[in-house]
C-alpha positions in Angstrom: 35.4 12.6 -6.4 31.8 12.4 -8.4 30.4 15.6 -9.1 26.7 16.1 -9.9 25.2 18.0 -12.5 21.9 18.4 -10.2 21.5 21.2 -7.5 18.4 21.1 -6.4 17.3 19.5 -3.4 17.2 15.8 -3.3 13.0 15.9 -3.1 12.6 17.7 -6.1 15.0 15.8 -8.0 12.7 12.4 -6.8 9.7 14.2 -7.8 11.2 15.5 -11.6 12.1 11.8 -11.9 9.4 9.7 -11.1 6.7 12.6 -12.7 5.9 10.0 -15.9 4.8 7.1 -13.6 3.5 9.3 -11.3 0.9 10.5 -13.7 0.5 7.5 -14.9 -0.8 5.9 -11.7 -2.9 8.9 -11.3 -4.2 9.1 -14.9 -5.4 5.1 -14.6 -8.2 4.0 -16.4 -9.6 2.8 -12.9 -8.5 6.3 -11.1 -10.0 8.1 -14.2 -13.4 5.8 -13.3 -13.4 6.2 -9.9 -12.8 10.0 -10.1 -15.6 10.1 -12.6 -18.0 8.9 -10.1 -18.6 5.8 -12.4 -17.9 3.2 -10.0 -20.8 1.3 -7.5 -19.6 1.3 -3.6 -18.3 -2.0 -4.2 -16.1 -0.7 -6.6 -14.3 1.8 -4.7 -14.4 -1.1 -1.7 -11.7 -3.1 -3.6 -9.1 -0.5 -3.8 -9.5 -0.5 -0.3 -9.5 -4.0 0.1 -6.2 -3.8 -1.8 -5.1 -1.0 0.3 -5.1 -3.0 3.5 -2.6 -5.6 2.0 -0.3 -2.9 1.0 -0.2 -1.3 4.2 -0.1 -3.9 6.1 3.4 -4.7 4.6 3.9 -1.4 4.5 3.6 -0.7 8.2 5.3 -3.5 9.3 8.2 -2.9 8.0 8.0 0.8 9.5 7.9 -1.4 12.4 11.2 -2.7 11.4 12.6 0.4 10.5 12.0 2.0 14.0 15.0 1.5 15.0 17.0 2.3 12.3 19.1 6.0 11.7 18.3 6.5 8.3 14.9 4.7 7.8 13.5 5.3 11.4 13.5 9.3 10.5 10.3 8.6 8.4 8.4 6.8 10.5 5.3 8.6 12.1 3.1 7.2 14.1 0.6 9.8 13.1 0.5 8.4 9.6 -0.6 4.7 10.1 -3.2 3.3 8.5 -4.1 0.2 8.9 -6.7 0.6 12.1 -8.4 3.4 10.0 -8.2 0.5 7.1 -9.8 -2.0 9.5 -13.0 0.0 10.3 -13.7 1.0 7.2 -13.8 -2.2 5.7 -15.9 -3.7 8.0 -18.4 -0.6 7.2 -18.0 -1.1 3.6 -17.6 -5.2 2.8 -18.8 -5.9 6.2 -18.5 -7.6 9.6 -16.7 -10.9 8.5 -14.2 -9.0 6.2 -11.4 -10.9 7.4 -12.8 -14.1 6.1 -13.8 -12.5 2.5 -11.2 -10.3 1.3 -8.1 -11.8 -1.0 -5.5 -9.7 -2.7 -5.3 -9.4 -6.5 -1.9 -11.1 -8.1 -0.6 -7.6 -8.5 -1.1 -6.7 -5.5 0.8 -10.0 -3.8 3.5 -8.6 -6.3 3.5 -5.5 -4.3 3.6 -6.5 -1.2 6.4 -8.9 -2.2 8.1 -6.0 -3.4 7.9 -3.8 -0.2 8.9 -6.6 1.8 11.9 -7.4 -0.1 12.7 -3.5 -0.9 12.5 -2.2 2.9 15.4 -4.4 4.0 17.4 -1.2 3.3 16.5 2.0 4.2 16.5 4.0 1.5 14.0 1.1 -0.2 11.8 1.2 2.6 11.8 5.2 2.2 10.7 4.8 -1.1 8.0 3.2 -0.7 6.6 5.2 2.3 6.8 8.3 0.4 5.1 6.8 -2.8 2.2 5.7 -0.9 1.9 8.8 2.1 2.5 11.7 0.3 0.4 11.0 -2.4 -2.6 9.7 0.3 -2.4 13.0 2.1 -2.2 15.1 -1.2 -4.3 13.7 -4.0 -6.2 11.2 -1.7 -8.1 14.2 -0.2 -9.8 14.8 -3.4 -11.1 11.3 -3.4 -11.9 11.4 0.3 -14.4 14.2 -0.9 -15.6 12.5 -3.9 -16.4 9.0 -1.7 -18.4 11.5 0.8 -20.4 13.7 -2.0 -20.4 11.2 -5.3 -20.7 7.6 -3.3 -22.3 8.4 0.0 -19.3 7.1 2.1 -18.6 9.2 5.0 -16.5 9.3 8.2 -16.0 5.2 8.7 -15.5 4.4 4.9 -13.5 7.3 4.2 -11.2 7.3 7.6 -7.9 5.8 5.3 -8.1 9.2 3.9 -8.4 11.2 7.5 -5.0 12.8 8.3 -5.5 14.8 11.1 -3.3 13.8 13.2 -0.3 15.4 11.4 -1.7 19.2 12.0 -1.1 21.3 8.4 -0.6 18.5 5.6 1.6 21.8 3.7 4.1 22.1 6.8 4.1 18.4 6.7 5.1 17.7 3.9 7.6 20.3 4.0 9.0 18.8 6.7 9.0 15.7 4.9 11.1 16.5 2.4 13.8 18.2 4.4 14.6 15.0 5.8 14.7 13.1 2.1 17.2 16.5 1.2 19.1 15.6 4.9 19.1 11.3 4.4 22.9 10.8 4.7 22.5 8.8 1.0 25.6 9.6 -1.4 24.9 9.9 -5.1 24.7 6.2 -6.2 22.0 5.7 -3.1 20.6 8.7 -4.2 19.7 6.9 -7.3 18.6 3.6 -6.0 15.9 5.3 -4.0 14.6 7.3 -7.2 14.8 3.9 -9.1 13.0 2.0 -6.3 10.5 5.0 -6.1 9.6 4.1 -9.5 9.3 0.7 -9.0 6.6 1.3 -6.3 4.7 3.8 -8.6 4.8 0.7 -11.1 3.2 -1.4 -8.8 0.3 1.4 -7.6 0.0 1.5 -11.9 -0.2 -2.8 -12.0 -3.1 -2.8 -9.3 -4.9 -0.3 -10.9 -4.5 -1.8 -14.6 -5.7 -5.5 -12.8 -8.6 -3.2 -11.1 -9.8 -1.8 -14.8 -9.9 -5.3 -16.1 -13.4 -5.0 -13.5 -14.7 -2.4 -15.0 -17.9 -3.8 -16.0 -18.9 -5.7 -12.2 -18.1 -2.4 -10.8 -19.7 0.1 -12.7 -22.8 2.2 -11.5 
């Protein structure tokens, strides 16, 4: 019989462990711009360009997952993203943004990654809560800095609109009950914290390729 070492609850275990590349995402060169209100419209415009990629994989394979006892327990039709993703790209690149928008390299990496990741629960779970939770918690501070600092509000900020989930502190509350309830044993336990890193890694690889922009996107 294995025995861990680690009683607390399985959430706060994920968090403890992914807390370096965690900050790291969030501490960004491009995250430290965009936060500072450096950035022109445009700038901000191809996070979200990048955004719609990622969730597009992202969403799909919740659409996969539906079905499934383990993964299907995270997904919530409440939190999609991608028609909120839609309108405000056509308010901020505009009407033919279909025809204009193309993913960085890292960001084909990512998606790559979720798609190959979220044939197993537990990867797919990993994932969801990298990008969710942290859109619901930090991303409301840049919902309020797009609507005061860049003069984006309502369609241009909607990716960042969550009210369809009621209190985001119950939420998430209830989110994490069902990561401490996921039938994982200890070795799964510790794919999904290694995967969960891996997806912060990627968040950290758009953002490094999105500083390397600096200059065109600066005010």
């Amino acid at each position: 019989m294995s025995v861990t070492t680690d009683a607390r609850p399985f959430s706060a275990t994920l968090r403890a462990s992914t807390l370096e590349v965690h900050d790291r995402a969030n501490y960004s060169t491009y995250m430290r711009a965009l936060l500072g209100g450096e950035l022109t419209r445009q700038g901000y415009a191809e996070l979200a360009v990048q955004y719609y990629f990622v969730y597009g994989a992202l969403e799909a394979a919740s659409d996969a997952m539906a079905g499934d006892p383990v993964g299907g327990e995270f997904v919530f039709e409440e939190l999609r993203r991608l028609p909120l993703l839609e309108r405000d790209l056509a308010h901020l690149v505009g009407p033919d943004w279909r025809e204009t928008i193309t993913p960085l390299a890292s960001t084909r990496e990512y998606v790559a990654r979720i798609r190959e990741a979220s044939a197993w629960a537990g990867g797919y779970v990993a994932h969801h809560y990298t990008r969710y939770l942290g859109d619901i918690a930090g991303g409301q501070a840049i919902r309020r800095l797009l609507e005061k600092t860049y003069d984006v509000a309502e369609a241009g900020t909607l990716f960042y609109h969550f009210e369809g989930i009621g209190s985001a502190p119950r939420f998430r509350d209830q989110y994490r009950a069902k990561l401490d309830n996921a039938p994982w044993d200890e070795a799964e336990r510790a794919r999904v914290i290694d995967e969960t890193r891996v997806a912060f890694e990627c968040n950290v690889a758009v953002f490094e390729e999105l500083a390397t922009r600096l200059d065109e996107f600066r005010a």
